[in-house]
N, C-alpha and C positions, 0 to 999 in steps of 0.2 A: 536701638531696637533692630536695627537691620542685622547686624548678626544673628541676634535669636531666631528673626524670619527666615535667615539663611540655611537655620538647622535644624528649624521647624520643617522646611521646605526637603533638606535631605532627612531626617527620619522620615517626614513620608514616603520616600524616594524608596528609603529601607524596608518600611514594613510591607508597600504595596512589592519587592521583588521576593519581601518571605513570603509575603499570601501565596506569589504564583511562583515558588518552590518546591512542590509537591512530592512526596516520597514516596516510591513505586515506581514503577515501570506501568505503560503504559502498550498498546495494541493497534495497531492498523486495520479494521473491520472491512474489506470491501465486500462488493455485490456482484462484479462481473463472473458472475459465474451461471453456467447452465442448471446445475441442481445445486442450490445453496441449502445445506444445512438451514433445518427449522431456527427464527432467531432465537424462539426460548433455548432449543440445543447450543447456540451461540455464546449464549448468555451463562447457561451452563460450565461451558468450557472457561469461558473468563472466569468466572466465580471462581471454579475446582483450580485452576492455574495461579488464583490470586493476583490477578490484575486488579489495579487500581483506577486504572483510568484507559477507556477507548474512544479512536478515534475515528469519524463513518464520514463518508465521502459525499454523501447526500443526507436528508432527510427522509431516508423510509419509514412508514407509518409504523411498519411491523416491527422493526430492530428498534426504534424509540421505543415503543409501549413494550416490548419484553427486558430493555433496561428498566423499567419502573420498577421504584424500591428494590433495584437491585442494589445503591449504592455506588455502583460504578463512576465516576467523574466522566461526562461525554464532551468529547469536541462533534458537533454536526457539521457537516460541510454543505458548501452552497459549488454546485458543478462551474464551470467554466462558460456554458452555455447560459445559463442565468443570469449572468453579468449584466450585457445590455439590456436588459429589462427592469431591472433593481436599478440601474446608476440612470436610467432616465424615469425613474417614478418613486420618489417618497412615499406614496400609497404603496405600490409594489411591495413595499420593502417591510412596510409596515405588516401588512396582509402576511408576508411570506413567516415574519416574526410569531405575530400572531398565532398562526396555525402550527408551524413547525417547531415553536421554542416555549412561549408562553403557555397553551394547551397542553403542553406534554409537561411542563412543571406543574402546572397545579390541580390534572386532574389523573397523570399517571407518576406524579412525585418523579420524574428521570431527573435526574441531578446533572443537569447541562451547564457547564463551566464557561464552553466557548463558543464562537462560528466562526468555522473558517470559510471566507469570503476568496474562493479562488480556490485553484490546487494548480500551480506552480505558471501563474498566466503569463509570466513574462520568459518562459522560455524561447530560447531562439527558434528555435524550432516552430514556433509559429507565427512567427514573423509578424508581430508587433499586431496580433489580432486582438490583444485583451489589455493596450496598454491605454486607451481613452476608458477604458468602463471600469478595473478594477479598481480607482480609489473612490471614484462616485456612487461604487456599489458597498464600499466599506462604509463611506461617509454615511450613507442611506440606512444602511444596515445597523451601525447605531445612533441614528436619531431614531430609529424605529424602536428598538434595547431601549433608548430612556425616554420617550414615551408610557412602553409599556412598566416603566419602574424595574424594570432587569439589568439597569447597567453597572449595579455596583457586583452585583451574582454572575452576570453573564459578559465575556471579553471579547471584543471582534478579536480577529489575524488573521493573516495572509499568509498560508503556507509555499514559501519561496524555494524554490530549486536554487543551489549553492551560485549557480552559473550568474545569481544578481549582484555580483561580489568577485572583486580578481584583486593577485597583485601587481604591481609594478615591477617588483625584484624576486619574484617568485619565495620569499618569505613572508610568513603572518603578518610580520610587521610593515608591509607595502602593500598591505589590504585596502580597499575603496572599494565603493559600490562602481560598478560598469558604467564606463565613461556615458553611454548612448542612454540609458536612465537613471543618471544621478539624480537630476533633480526631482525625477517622481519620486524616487526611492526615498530621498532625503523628507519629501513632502510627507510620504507615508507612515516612514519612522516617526517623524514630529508629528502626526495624527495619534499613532500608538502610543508615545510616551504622555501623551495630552492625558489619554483615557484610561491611563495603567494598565495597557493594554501588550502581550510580548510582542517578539520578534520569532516566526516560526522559519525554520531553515530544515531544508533536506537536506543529507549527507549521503553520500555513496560510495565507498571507497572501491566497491565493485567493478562502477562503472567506469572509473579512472582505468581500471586494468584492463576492460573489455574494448576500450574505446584507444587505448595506448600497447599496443606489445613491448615496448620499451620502461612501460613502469614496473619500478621495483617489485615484485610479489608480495615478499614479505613486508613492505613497508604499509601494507592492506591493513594486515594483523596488528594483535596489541601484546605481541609474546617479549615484544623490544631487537627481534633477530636483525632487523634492518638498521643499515649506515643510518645514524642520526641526521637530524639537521638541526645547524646552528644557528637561531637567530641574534646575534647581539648578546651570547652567553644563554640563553633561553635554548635548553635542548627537548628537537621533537623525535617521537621515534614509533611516532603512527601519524598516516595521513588523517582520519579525525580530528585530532588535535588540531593538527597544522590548519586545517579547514575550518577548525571552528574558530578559533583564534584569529584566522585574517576577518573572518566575520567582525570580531571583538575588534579588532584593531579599525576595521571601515564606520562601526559603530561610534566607537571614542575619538575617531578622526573628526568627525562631524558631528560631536556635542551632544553624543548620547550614550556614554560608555555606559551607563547605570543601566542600560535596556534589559530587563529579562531575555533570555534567552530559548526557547522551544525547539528540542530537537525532533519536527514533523512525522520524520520518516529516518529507519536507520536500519539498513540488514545485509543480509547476502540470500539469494535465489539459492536454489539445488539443482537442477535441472537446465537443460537446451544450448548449452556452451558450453566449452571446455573446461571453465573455470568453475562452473556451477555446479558442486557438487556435495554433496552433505557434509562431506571431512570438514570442507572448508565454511561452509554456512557457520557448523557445530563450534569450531575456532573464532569464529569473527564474533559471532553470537554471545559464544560465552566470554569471551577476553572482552568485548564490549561491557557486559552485565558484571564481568568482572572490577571493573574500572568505575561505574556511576555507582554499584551497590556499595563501595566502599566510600565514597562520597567525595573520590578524590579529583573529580574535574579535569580541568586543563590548566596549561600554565596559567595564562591568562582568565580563567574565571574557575579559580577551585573551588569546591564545594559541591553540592548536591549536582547534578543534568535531571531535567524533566526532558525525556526522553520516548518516544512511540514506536516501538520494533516494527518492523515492515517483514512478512505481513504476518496476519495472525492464521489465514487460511488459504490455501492455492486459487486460482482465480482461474477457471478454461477458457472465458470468454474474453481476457484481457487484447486488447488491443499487440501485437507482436512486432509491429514496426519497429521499436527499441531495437525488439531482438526477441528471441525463442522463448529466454528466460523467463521474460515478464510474467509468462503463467505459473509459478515456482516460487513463487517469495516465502510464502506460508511457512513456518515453524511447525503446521499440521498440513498433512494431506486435506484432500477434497471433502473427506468421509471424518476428518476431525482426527485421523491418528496420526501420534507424533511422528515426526521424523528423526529426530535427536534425541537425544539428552541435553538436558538444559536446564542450570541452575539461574533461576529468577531473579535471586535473591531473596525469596521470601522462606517458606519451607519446606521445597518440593524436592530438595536434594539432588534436582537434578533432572528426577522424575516426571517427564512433562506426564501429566491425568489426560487420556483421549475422550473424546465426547462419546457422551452417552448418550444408550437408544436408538441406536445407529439403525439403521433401518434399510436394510439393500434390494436391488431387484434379484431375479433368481441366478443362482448360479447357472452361465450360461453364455459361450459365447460366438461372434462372428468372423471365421478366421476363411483362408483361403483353403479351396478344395485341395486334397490329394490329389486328384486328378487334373486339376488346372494345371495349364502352363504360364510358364511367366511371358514365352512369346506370342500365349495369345493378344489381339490386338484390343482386346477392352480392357486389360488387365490396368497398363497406363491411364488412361482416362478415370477409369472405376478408385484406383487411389487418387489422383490428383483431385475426382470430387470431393470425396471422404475425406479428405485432409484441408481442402478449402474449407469443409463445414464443421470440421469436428476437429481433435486437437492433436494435432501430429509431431507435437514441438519435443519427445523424450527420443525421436527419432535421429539422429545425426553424429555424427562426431567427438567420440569421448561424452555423450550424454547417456542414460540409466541405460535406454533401448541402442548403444550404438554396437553391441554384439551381435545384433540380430542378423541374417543371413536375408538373400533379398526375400523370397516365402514369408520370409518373418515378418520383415516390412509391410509387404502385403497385407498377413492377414491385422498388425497394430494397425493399421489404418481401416481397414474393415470395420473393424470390431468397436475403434476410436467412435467411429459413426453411428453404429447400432447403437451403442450404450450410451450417449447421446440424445437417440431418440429412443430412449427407453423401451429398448429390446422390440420394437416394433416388429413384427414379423418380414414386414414390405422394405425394412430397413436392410435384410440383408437379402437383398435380391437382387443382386451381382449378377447379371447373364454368365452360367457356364463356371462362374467364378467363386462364390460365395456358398458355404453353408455353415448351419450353425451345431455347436459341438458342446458339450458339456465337462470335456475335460481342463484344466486350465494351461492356457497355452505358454502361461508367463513362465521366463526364463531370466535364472542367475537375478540380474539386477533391474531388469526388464519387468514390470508386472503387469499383466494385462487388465483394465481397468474393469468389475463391475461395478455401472451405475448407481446410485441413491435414490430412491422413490424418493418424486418431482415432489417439490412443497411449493403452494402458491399459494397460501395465505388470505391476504386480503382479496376484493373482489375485482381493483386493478391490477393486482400481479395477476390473477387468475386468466383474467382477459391478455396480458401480455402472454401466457405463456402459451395458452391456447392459440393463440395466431401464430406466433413464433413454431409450435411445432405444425401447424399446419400448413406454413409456408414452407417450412423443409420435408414436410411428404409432397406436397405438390412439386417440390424441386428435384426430387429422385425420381416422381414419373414421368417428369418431362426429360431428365437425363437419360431415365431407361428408353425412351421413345427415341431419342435422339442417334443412342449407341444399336439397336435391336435393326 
């Protein structure tokens, strides 16, 4: 009888990694942004685009309830911040279930698949702040899931930055999880294979180039233009592959090759670097979609990728530390219009559908006087604040605005700020510097943004956003007081 148990034991192995093989592409939803698109407009765009499945960074009330009966498959995330609070409370965790996962099933039907528990906590970069709480918050997370009778419907995961994973010989095949967390990492994976629950991993072939001027360019793309690599007669000829594959190989090193696989996050920016530019989004984009819609995998795990494009919409409020780019992911502008062309794989031919009901403030914008000079001495200060509060990242170096002349400059950071604060009048009152124009200033590839009438939703966004702009009017009187 031990045989039979044995293959009893792998067809379960097999059906739990078809359930989570899912066909489609999938979406990266985030929120950091100052005027986010209505969610039902959100929702809209996913539908019209034919996505299958998105993936939200938090639990907001509003983007959950306008999934309902949409169909859409949801990953909700649980922030980085919430960690030590869930991994030292099983109430916590339950409550948080409750409210965010169980309520939205059964009383606005959103078809929630997963929780991701973290967004990418073991990165180096933060230095070992989130490595006591995320597995106590996973652990927590589903004792809470089967509790509530959601754990056969509903999967934890931990969306991990590649960097939990190196090799020894710099091929796939000398893959291991990172010497300094193997053993949590090891812990975690045998938590997920317990629960048939995947492995979520970030991919970046971006940031390998942004972070290295020595990496191959082409070796980004999936056109095949780059020197191969040879692993042991195994040839790769995109870093993808090679990436996901040392993943596969640290997996099956440590007795868990059968692991599902979730690829988290996977894109190119447009924007704030040299590298980030539509050409190349539109190439990585589609040579990606090219590759998982035909079902052909990687050496090492052919078949279908459950896969999440990064991102679905531009982000102004993202955090910039990375780099300029991070506001740029989006496959749509701010305002929901494509950027490319982009074949899905579904039937849009290419054709991305931009959001509808789009709804703008007036034409109308805040640029530098003719008559200003640039040696005037507020001029410096009046951008540096503008650009501290608003978003001045298309500005630099082979980026959309890097034709602009210094006026230029000027007045996209002006104007970056007004529209921001939703054409405020007091927004552009610049000493001597500022007024406001109605012709459009944008140039060639340069476009000067107007804003999106503010959506706040529920009655705590409403109260966020209301504080949020009335700290940054208080913030310009006290500058203008300062500079006057």
């Amino acid at each position: 009888m031990g045989w039979l148990s044995k293959a009893f034991r792998l067809l379960l192995i097999s059906l739990s990694t078809m359930a989570l093989s899912v066909s489609g592409i999938g979406a990266n939803w985030g929120s950091q942004a100052t005027h986010p698109l209505p969610p039902e407009t959100v929702v809209g765009l996913l539908r019209d685009n034919q996505f299958q499945k998105v993936k939200l960074f938090d639990a907001d009330y509003d983007s959950l309830r306008a999934l309902g009966k949409s169909g859409i498959e949801v990953m909700v995330g649980i922030p980085n911040d919430m960690l030590a609070s869930l991994a030292t409370s099983v109430k916590a965790a339950e409550k948080w279930v409750s409210k965010n996962v169980s309520s939205h099933i059964t009383t606005n039907n959103v078809n929630i698949r997963y929780v991701a528990v973290g967004n990418e906590p073991f990165l180096e970069t933060y230095n070992g702040s989130f490595l006591r709480t995320t597995f106590p918050a996973l652990q927590n997370i589903q004792s809470a899931l089967i509790k509530a009778g959601l754990s056969n419907q509903v999967k934890v995961t931990v969306p991990l930055n590649a960097d939990v994973y190196e090799s020894s010989t710099g091929l796939p095949s000398g893959g291991d999880f990172r010497a300094d967390i193997h053993e949590l990492m090891l812990a975690i994976v045998k938590f997920l294979s317990n629960n048939g629950a995947p492995f979520t991993v970030n991919i970046y072939p971006f940031i390998s180039l942004y972070t290295d001027s020595n990496f191959p360019v082409e070796y980004a793309f999936f056109d095949g233009n780059a020197s191969p690599l040879n692993d042991g007669g195994t040839i790769y000829y995109n870093m993808f592959d090679a990436n996901h594959d040392t993943l596969v190989w640290a997996l099956q090193k440590n007795g868990f090759g059968n692991l599902p696989i979730i690829v988290g996050e996977i894109g190119w920016p447009t924007d704030g670097d040299q590298n980030a530019n539509r050409e190349y989004a539109q190439r990585f984009n589609q040579g990606f979609m090219a590759q998982i819609s035909g079902g052909k995998g990687t050496p090492m795990r052919p078949g279908p990728i459950d896969a999440y494009l990064f991102s679905l919409i531009d982000e102004d409020a993202k955090s910039i530390q990375p780099g300029n780019f991070e506001r740029h992911w989006g496959i749509f502008t701010f305002d929901g219009l494509a950027k490319y062309r982009l074949n899905l794989g579904t039937t849009n031919s290419g054709a991305l559908i931009p959001a509808r009901n789009v709804h703008y403030l007036e034409r109308k914008w805040c640029v530098m006087k003719s008559s200003a000079r640039l040696d005037d001495p507020d001029v410096a200060p009046s951008v540096s604040y503008a650009c501290g509060l608003a978003d001045c990242t298309s500005l630099g170096y082979l980026t959309s605005c890097g034709n602009l002349d210094a006026r230029g400059n000027v007045s996209y950071a002006l104007n970056s700020y007004y529209q921001q604060n939703n054409q405020l009048d007091r927004a552009c009152k610049f000493p001597n510097i500022s007024t406001i124009v109605k012709t459009d200033p944008s140039v060639e590839t340069c476009t000067f943004k107007i804003m999106i009438q503010p959506y706040y939703g529920s009655a705590e966004r409403r109260v966020g956003c209301i504080q949020k702009t009335w700290g940054l009017v208080v913030g310009l009187v006290l500058f203008l007081c300062r500079i006057l």
